[in-house]
C-alpha positions as CSV (number, residue, x, y, z in Angstrom):
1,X,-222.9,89.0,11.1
2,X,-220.5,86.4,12.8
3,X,-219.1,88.6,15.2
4,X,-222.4,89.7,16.3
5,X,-224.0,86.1,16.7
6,X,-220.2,84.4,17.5
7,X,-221.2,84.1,21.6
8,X,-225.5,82.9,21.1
9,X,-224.2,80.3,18.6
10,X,-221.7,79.3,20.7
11,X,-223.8,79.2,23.7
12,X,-226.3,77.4,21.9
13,X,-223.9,73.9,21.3
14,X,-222.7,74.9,17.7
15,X,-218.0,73.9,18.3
16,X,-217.3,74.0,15.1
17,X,-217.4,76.8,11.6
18,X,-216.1,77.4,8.6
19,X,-215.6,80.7,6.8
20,X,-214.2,81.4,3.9
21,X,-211.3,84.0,3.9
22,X,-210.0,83.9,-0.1
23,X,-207.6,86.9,0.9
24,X,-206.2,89.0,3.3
25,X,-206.3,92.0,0.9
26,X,-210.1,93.4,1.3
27,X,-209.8,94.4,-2.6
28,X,-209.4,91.1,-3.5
29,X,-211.3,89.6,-1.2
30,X,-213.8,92.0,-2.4
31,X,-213.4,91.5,-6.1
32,X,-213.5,87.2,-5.3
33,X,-217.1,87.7,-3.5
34,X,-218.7,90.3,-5.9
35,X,-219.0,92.7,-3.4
36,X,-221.5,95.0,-5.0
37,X,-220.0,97.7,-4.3
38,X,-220.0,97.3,-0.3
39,X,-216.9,95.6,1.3
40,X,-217.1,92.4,3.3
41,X,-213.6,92.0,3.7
42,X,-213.6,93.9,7.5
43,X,-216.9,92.2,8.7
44,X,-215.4,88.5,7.9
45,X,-212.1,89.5,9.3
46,X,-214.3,90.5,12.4
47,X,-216.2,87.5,12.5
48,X,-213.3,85.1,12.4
49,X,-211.8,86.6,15.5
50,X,-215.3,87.0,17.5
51,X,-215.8,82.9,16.7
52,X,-212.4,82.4,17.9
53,X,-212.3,84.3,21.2
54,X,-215.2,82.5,22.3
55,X,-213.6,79.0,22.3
56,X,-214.5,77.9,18.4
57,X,-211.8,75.0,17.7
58,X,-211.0,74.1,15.1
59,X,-211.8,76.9,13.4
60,X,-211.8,76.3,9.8
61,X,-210.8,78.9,7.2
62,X,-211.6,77.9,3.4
63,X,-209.1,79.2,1.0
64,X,-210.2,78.5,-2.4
65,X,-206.8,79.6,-4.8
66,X,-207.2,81.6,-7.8
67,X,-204.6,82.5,-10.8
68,X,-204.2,86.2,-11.0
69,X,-206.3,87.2,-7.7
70,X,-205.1,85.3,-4.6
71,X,-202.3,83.1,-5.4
72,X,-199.3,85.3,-3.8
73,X,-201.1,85.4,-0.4
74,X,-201.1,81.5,-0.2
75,X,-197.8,82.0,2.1
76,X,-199.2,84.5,4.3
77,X,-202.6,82.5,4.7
78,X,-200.6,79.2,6.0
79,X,-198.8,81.3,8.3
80,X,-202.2,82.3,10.0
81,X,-201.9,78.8,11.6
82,X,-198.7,79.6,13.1
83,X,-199.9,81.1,16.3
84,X,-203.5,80.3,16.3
85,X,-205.1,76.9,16.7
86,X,-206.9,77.7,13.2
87,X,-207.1,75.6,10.1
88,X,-206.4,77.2,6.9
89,X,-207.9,74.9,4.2
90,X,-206.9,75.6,0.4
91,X,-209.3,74.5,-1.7
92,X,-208.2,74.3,-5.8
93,X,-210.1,76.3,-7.8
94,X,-212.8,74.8,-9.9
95,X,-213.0,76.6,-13.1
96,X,-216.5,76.4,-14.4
97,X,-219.1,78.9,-15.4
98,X,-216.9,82.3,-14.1
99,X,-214.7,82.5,-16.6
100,X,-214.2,86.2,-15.6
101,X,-212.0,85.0,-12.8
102,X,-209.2,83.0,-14.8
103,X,-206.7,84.2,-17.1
104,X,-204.3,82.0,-19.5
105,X,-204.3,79.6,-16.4
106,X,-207.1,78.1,-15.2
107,X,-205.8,76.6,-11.6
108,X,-203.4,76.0,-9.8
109,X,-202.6,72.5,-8.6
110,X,-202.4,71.1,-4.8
111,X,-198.6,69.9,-5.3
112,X,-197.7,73.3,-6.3
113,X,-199.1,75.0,-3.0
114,X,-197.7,71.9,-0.8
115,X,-194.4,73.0,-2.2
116,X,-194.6,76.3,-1.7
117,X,-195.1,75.8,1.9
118,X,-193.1,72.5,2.2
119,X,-190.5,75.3,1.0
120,X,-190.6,78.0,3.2
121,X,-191.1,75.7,6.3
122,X,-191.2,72.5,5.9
123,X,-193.8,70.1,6.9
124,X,-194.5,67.9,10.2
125,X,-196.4,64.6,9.7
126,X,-198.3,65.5,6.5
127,X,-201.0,62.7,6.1
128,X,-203.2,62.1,3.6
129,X,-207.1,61.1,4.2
130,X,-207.8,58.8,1.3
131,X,-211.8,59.1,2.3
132,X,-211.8,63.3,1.8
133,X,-209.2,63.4,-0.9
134,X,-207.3,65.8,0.9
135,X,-204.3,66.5,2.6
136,X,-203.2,68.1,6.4
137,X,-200.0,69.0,7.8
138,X,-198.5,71.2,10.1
139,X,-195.3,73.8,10.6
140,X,-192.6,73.1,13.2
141,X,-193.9,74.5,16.4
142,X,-196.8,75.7,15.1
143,X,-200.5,75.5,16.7
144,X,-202.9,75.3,13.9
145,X,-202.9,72.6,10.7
146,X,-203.6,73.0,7.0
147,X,-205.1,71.5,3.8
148,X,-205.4,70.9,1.0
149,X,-208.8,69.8,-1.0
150,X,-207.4,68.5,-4.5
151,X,-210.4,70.0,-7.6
152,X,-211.6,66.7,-9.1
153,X,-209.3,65.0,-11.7
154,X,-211.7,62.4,-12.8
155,X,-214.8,60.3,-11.7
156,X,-212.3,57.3,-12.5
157,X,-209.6,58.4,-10.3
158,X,-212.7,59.1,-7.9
159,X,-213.9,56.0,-7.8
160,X,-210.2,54.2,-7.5
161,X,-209.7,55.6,-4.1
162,X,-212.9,54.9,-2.8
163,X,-213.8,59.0,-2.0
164,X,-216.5,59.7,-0.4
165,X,-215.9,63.6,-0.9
166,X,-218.2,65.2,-3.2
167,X,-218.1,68.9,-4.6
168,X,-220.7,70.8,-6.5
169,X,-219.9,73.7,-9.1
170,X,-222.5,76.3,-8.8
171,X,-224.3,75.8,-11.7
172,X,-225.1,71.9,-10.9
173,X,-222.0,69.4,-11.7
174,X,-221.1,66.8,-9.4
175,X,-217.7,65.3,-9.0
């Protein structure tokens, strides 16, 4: 649906989306979205480059990391900032209410997926942004940035930094 309506919303004033690309693999991608049976994977994939050939910046894909399902791509997700001015954000799975999607392991932590990265390429200026509990970086040479969004650890730990970043579980929690 993007890449049809990419160049009216764009022409309209709308700079800025965010899309959520949980794998490269359209099977998995497929099996993340509960597909019904029809594949989304190739539509997304088409959208993302429709909104980015006319002019969206930053675009903003939302990577949320899953045991089992997703977590060996989260090298070849980064690299899709390498050459693009895109931000690849990896969201840690919140395990409530689906437990279909984990196995023995429920998530995978932030400072496990900075390290992958921080691994294979190391990291320019990584900063931190206290206010959205989250944290950006970049590759050497590269165009694009990403993220990390941390799940919630606590309301106490919450409330110690002063966060003003919220998210909702489907069926209602807050934290």
């Amino acid at each position: 649906m993007l890449a049809e309506l990419a160049a009216d919303l764009y022409g309209a004033g709308l700079r800025r989306v965010n899309i959520s690309l949980d794998s490269l693999k359209p099977e998995t991608f497929d099996k993340i979205i509960g597909n019904r049976g029809r594949s989304r994977w190739e539509q997304t994939w088409r959208g993302i480059l429709a909104a980015y050939e006319v002019g969206f910046a930053p675009l903003k894909l939302n990577v949320v990391v899953i045991p089992g399902l997703n977590e060996t791509e989260v090298l070849d997700l980064a690299a899709l900032t390498r050459d693009r001015p895109w931000h690849v954000r990896f969201i840690e799975f919140m395990p409530i209410g689906n437990s279909e999607l984990f196995q023995e392991r429920a998530w995978i932590p932030s400072e496990e997926l900075r390290a992958q990265i921080r691994d294979r390429w190391g990291l320019v200026r990584p900063r931190f942004k206290a206010m959205a509990r989250r944290m950006c970086s970049r590759f050497r040479g590269r165009r694009g940035r990403w993220g990390l969004f941390p799940r919630c650890r606590s309301v106490f730990a919450i409330a110690a930094i002063g966060c003003g970043y919220r998210r909702m579980a489907g069926c209602g929690p807050v934290c």
